[in-house]
N, C-alpha and C positions, 0 to 999 in steps of 0.2 A: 432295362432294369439296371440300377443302379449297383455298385460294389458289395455291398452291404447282403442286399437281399443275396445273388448271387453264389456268396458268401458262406451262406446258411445253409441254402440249394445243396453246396459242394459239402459242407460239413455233414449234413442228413445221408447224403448218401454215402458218406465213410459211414457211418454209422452203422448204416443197411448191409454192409458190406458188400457194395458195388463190387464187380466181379473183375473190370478192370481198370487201369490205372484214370484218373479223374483229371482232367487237364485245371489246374491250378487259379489260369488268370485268361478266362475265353472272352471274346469281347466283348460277349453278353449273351443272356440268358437262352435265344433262342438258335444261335450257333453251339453252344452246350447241348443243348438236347438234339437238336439235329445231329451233331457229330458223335454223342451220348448212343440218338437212337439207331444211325448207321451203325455204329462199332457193334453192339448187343444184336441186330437182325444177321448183320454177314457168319456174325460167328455161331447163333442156333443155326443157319440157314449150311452151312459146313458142318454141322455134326449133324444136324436131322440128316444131311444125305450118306454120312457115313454109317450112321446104327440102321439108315433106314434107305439100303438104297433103292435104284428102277429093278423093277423085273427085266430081263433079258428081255431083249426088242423080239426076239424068237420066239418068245414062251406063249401061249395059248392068253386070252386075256381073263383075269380072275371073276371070277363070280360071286354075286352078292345077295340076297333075298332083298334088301333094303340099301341103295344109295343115295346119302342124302350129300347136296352138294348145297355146301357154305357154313362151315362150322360158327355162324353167328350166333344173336341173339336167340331168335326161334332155331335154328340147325341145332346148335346143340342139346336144347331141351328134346328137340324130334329124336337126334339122335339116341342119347339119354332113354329116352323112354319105350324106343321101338327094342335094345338091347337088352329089356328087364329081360325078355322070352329067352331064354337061353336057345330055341331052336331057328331063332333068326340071325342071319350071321349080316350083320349093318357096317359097313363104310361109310364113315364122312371123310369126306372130302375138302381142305380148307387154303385156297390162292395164297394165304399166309403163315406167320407161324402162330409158337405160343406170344403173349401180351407178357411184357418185361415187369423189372421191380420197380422201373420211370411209369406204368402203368396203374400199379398197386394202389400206391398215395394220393390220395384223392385232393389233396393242395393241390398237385403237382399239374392237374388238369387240365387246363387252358395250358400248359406246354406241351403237348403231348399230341398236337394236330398237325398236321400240313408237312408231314415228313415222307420224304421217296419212298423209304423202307418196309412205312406201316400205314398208312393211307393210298388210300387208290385215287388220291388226286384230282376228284373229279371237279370240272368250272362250267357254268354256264353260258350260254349263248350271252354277246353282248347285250347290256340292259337298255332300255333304252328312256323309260319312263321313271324310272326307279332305282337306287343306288347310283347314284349321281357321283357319289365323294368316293365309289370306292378305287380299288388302283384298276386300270385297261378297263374298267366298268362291268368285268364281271364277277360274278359271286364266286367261291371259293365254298364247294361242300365234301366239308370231312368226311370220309367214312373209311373206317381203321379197319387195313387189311391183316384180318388175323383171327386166331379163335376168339371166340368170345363178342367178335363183332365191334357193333357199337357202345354196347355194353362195356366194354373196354377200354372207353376211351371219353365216354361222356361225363356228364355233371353229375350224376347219378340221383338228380331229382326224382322220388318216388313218386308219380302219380297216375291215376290208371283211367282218369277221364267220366263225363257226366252220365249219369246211367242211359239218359237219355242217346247217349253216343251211342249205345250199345243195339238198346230199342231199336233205333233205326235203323240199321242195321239188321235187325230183324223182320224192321217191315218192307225195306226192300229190299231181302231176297225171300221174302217170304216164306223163312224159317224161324220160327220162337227160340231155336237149340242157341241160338246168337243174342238173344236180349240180354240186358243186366243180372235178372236175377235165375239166368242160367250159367250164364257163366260165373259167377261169384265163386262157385265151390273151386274152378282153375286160381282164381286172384287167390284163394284161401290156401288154397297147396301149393303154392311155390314161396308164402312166405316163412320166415322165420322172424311175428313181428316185436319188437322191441323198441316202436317209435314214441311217436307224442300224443297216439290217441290209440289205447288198449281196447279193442271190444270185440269180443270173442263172436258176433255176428257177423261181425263184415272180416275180422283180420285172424290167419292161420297160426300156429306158433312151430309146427312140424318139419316146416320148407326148407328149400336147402338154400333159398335166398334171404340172408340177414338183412331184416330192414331199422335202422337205426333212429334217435334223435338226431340233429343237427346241434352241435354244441350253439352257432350262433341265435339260437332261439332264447340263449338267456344274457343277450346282450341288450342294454336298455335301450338302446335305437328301436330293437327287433322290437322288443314290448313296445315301444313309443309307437311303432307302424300299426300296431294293432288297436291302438288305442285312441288312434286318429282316425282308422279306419270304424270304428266305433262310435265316431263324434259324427261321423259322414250317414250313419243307418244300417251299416253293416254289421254283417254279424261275424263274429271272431270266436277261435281258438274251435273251429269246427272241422272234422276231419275230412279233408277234398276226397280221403278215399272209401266214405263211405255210401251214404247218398250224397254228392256232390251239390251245394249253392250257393247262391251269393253271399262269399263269405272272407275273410283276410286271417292267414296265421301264419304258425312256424310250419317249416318244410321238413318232411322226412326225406332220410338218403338211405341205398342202400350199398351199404357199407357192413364189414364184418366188424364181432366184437372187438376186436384187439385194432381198429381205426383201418383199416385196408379195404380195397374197395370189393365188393362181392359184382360180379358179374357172370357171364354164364359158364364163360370158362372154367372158375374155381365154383362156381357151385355146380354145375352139368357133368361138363366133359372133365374134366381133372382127377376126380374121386372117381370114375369108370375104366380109367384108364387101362388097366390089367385084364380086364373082363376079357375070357379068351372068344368070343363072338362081336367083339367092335375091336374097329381098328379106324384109326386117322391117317393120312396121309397130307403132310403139311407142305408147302411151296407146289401143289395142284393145282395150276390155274386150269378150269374148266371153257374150253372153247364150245364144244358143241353137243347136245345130246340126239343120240340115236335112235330112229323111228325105222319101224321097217315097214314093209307094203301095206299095213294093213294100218299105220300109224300106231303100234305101239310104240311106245318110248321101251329099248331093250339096253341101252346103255349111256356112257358119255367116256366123251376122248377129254381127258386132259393133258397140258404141256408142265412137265415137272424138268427142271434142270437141262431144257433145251431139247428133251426128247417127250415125242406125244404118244401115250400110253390109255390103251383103250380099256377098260372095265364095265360087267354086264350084270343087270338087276335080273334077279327071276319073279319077282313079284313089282317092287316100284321103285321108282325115283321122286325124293322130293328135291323142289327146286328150293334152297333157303337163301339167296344170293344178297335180299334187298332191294328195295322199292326202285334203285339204281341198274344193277345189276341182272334183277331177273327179266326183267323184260328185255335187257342184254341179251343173254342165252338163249331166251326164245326165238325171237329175233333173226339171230346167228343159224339157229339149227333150224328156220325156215318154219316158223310157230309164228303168223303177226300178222299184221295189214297185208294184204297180196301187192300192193302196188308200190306201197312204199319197199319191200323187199325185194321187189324186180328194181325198183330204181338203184340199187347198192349192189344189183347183180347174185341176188340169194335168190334160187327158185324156190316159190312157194309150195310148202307142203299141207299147211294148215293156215285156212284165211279165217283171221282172226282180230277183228278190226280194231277191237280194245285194247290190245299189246302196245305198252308205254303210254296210255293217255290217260286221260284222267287224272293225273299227277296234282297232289297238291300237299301243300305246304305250310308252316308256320311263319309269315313274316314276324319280321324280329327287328324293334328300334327302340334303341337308350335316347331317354332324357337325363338331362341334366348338367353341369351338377348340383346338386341342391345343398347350398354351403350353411354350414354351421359356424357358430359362434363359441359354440364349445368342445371339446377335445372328446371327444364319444364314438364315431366310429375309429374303422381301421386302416390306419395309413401303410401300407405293407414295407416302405422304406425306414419310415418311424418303429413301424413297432414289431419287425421281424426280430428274433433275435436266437442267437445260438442255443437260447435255452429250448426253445419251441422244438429242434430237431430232437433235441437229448427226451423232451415231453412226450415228443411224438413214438419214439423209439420204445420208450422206456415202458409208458400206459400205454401208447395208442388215442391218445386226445389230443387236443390243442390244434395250430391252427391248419397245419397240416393233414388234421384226421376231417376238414370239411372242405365245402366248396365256398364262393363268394355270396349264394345266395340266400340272403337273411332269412325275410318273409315272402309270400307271395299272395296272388289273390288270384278270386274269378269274379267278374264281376261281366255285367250286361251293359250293352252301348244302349242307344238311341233307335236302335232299328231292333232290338229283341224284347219285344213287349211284354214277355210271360211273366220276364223275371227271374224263370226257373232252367233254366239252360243256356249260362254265359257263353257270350261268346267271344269274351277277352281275357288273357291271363296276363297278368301283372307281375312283377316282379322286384325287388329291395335291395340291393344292393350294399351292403355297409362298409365300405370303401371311400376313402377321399380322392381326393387329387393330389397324385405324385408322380412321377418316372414312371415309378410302376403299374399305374393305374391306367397309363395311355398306352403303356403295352398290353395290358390284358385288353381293353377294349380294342383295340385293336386288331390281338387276336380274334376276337369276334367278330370285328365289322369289316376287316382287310380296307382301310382308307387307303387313302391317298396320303405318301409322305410329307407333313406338315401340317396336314390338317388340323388334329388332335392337338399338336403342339399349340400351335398357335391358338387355339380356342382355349384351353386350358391356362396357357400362360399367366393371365392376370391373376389367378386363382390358386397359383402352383404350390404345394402344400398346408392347403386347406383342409378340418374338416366337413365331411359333407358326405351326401349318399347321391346311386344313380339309380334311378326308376327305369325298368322298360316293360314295353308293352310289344305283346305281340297278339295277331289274329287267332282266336281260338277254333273257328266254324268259318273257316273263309269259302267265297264262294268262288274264287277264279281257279280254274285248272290249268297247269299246263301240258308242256309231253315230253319222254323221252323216245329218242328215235337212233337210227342208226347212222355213223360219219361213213360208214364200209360196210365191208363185208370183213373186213382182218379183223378179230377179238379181240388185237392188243391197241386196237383205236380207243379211245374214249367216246363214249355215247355223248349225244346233242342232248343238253337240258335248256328247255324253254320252259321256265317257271311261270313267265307270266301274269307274277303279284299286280294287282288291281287292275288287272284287266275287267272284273267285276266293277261298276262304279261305287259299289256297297262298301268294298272292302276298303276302300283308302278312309271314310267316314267311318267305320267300327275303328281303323287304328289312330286315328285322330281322337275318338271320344276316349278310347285308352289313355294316352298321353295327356288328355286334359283331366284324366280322374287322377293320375299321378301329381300331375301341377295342383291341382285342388288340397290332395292330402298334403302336401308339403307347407303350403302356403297359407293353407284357410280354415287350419285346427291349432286348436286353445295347444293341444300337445306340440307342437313344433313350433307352436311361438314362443315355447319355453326355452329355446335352442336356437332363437333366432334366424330359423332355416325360412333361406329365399335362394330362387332361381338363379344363376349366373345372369347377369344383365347384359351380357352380351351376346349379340347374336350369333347364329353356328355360321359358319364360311357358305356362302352361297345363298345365303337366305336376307341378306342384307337389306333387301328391298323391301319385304314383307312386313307390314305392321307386326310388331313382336307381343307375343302370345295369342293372334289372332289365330282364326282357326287357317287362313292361308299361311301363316308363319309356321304353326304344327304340319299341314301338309307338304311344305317346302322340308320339315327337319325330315320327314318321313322319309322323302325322296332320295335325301342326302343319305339319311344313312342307316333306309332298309335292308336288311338280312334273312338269310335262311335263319333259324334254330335249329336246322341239321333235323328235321323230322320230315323226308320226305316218303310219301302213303300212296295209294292207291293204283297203281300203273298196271295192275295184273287185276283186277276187279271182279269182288264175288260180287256173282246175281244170278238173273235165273232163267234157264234156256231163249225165252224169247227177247230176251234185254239183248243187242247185237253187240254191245259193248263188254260184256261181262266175259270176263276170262276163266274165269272158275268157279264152279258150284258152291252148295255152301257144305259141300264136305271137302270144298277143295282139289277137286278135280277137274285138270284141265278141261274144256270143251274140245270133244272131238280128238281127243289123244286120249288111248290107252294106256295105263300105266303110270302116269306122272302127274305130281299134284306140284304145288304150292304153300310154303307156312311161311309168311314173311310179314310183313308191313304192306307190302304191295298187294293182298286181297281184301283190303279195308274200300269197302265201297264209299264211306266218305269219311273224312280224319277226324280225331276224337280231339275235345277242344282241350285238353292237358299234352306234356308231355308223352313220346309214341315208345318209350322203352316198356314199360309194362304192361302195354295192350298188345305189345309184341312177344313177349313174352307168352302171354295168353294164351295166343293163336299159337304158339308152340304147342302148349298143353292138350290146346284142343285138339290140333291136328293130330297129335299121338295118337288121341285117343280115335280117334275117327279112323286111321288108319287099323289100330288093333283093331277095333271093334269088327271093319269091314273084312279082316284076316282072320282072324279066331270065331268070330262071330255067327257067321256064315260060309256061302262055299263060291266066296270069292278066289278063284284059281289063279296060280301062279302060273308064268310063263314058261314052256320050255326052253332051253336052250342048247 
């Protein structure tokens, strides 16, 4: 990033009245935040342990009715909702802390990854067939160590996936309580909506999560997308979150009224905070949970500030860790594959063969850039400026109160013939080519240094938009497995994009419905938008635009979307793979369930933050229900 943007960056947060002193002249934008986000975790991380120290290593270990470990996305909702009971006394438990005021501003977002302090850092196995261009050739997946989760740290696209997602979901675990139009009334009560499509059948107004417009939906590029996509047979300005289909418009965020970002943290856990029956315990990394003879789950040891501190459920444990994570701690406390856990030196206590498999993913690739003739999108170097912060602070709008993402789409490849359950999602970018524009992609794609330079160059402040396409319903799985048996290893991720040979062909026909819209509507020929003519690095040999040229860009420079599902898998007793019921309870373990992303038996083709979300709600409720309901007995201890 260039001086300017930078500039802004430092000026906004005087504004906000950043808490300590603001280094002036840093080399650039992403040594700012990294040093930004060190300085803000050391110092919560030193006063949580003074208001909040260890219990004496001597002391008996504390008791709980409800420990829920991972103060995330779903953790906090579970938590949240298991605490209404006044006579249940609930712990969560969170490896991080609270999410900062670099977290709040939702501009700020694409800076706010890949830091020691607040990310668990996790990379995948080298790639081999795919992400060619990136750096060491492996992937780089975010997921923000702290309350609030991912929630905290993502784009905050609202989308909650094709009902059709849900259905099935229903049919194979052979419970209806999981279809669309039972879970609707969870999507209705967590919102607070306020977006671009009001309608009191599908959307709640009650919820403690504010769901927003996008200001750039009234930028005329964003209308141009819609209206190209209109020339093409689609249908536009239709709500992805109601009955979801083939359709192109503006994107809701969810964001609070005053521009800040709502996530679980300030809508769950933040406003609970004093409730004398919940208590948090932040910098708790959880190593292993506790089964006794009979395989209940009766506690979990965590390592808080160098010392490992044991704590005891009388009723349950839920696991909220993360499609990364929970099969981590399974894993570790001898829950998983019997074989694969003797090879790491874990003796098996529960063989579990679906622990970390099934893993799957959103591949994630940018075309373009698709260069204009006239000055309409946003050049973040051009057209940042000091007034944006004073706007941002002052209302809460402008360009700081959104993300980069204009419009987007769902749309069907070549291989989904229905028509009626895409399984591609598109995306709009309204962005040129500048300094800054090959750092944000960047941050996305983690290339190789130069690459982006050099492709860009001839181009270098231009305007123009970039399209990306990712898999919505992919078919390849991979796994998460274990490097050890130490919990401060990082787990093995083998993603394994297009190992399916379906799935490289859906993200190609994606990419060519992007090139189509750009190129071959009456509306962008009014802007003179065409594709950069040159070709991406590595792909030189490929006739350009063919469909080997898209396959080759693919290669070059596929991605997570950071939406990894399914590693702990509901199904139904005799499915060998299935880890958890569809109330979410472990197989063959007493006491401990699951509310994460990882019991999605197969991924929903949108965005995974609000079908995570979901499964928060539901779990609560499945839980109360199974404790108030009946005379499901709690544990002695």
């Amino acid at each position: 990033m260039v001086d300017i943007t930078v500039g802004v960056i430092i000026y906004l947060l005087q504004l906000l009245n950043f808490p300590f002193p603001i280094p002036q002249n840093p080399s650039n934008v992403d040594s700012l935040f990294r040093n930004l986000t060190t300085l803000l975790s050391q110092k919560h991380f030193e006063n949580d342990l003074i208001l909040h120290p260890n219990p004496l290593l001597s002391a008996p270990p504390e008791i709980y009715d409800f420990i829920v470990v991972g103060g995330g996305t779903a953790g906090g909702i579970v938590a949240n909702r298991l605490s209404v009971n006044k006579k249940y006394k609930v712990l969560l438990l969170e490896a991080g802390g609270d999410p900062s005021i670099l977290n709040s501003v939702p501009g700020l977002a694409p800076f706010n990854i890949h830091h020691e302090s607040t990310d668990w850092l996790h990379t995948t196995v080298p790639l081999k067939d795919y992400g060619l261009a990136k750096k060491g050739k492996v992937s780089k997946w975010a997921r923000f160590k702290g309350l609030g989760g991912c929630s905290a740290h993502n784009w905050m696209v609202y989308n909650r996936g094709n009902p059709k997602d849900f259905d099935n979901w229903a049919d194979l675990t052979g419970d209806a309580e999981w279809n669309y139009d039972n879970l609707l009334k969870y999507f209705k009560m967590l919102e607070d909506y306020e977006g671009a499509y009001p309608n009191d059948e599908f959307h709640g107004k009650d919820g403690p999560f504010h769901i927003s417009l996008n200001d750039n939906r009234l930028l005329e590029v964003v209308q141009a997308c819609e209206t190209a996509a209109k020339e093409l047979g689609y249908k536009v300005k239709k709500d992805f979150n109601s009955r979801q289909e083939q359709s192109f418009g503006a994107t809701d965020l969810k964001t609070t009224k005053d521009g800040r970002r709502s996530d679980s943290y300030t809508a769950y856990i933040k406003p609970i905070l004093k409730r004398p029956n919940f208590k948090v315990i932040r910098h708790a990394h959880v190593h292993k949970i506790e089964l006794d003879d009979s395989n209940r789950a009766t506690g979990v040891v965590y390592k808080r500030n160098g010392e490992f501190i044991t704590v005891k459920a009388r009723r349950e444990i839920i696991v909220s860790g993360g499609s990364i994570n929970t099969p981590q701690l399974l894993m570790l406390s001898g829950i998983g594959p019997a074989a694969h856990l003797q090879s790491v030196g874990i003796i098996p206590k529960v063989d579990l063969p679906g622990v970390g498999q099934n893993l799957q993913d959103h591949p994630f690739a940018i075309v373009g850039p698709f260069l204009f003739e006239k000055p309409i999108s946003f050049m973040p170097n051009r057209d940042t400026k000091m007034e944006d912060a004073v706007e941002y602070v002052s209302k809460g709008t402008g360009f700081f109160s959104v993300n980069p993402v204009g419009a987007s789409g769902f749309i069907s490849s070549s291989l989904e013939s229905s028509g009626q359950w895409a399984d591609i999602q598109v995306f709009q970018y309204n962005i040129g080519v500048d300094r800054a524009t090959t750092y944000l992609i960047n941050q996305l794609c983690g290339l190789n240094d130069g690459v982006l330079e050099t492709f860009f160059e001839p181009h270098m402040n231009t305007d123009g938009n970039f399209g990306a396409a990712t898999i919505g319903r992919p078919k390849s799985v991979g796994s998460i497995t274990l490097a050890s048996n130490n919990p401060e290893d990082k787990p093995v991720i083998d993603p394994k994009y297009y190992s399916h040979p379906d799935d490289i062909t859906v993200h190609v026909d994606g990419i060519k419905f992007l090139v189509n819209l750009y190129e071959n509507t009456k509306t962008f020929a009014k802007y003179g938008a065409k594709l950069a003519s040159n070709k991406f690095p590595g792909c030189e040999d490929e006739i350009f635009k063919s469909d080997s040229y898209w396959e080759c860009l693919v290669r070059q420079v596929s991605t997570t979307l950071y939406h990894p599902s399914g590693t702990c898998k509901m199904g139904q007793s005799y499915d060998p793979m299935a880890v958890v019921d569809t109330h979410l309870r472990v197989f063959k373990v007493k006491g401990l369930r699951i509310a994460d992303a990882s019991i999605m038996p197969t991924i929903t083709n949108a965005n995974l933050n609000t079908p995570t979300m979901v499964i928060g709600e539901k779990a609560a409720d499945l839980i109360l229900d199974d404790h108030i309901n009946s005379d499901y007995t709690h544990h002695e201890l």
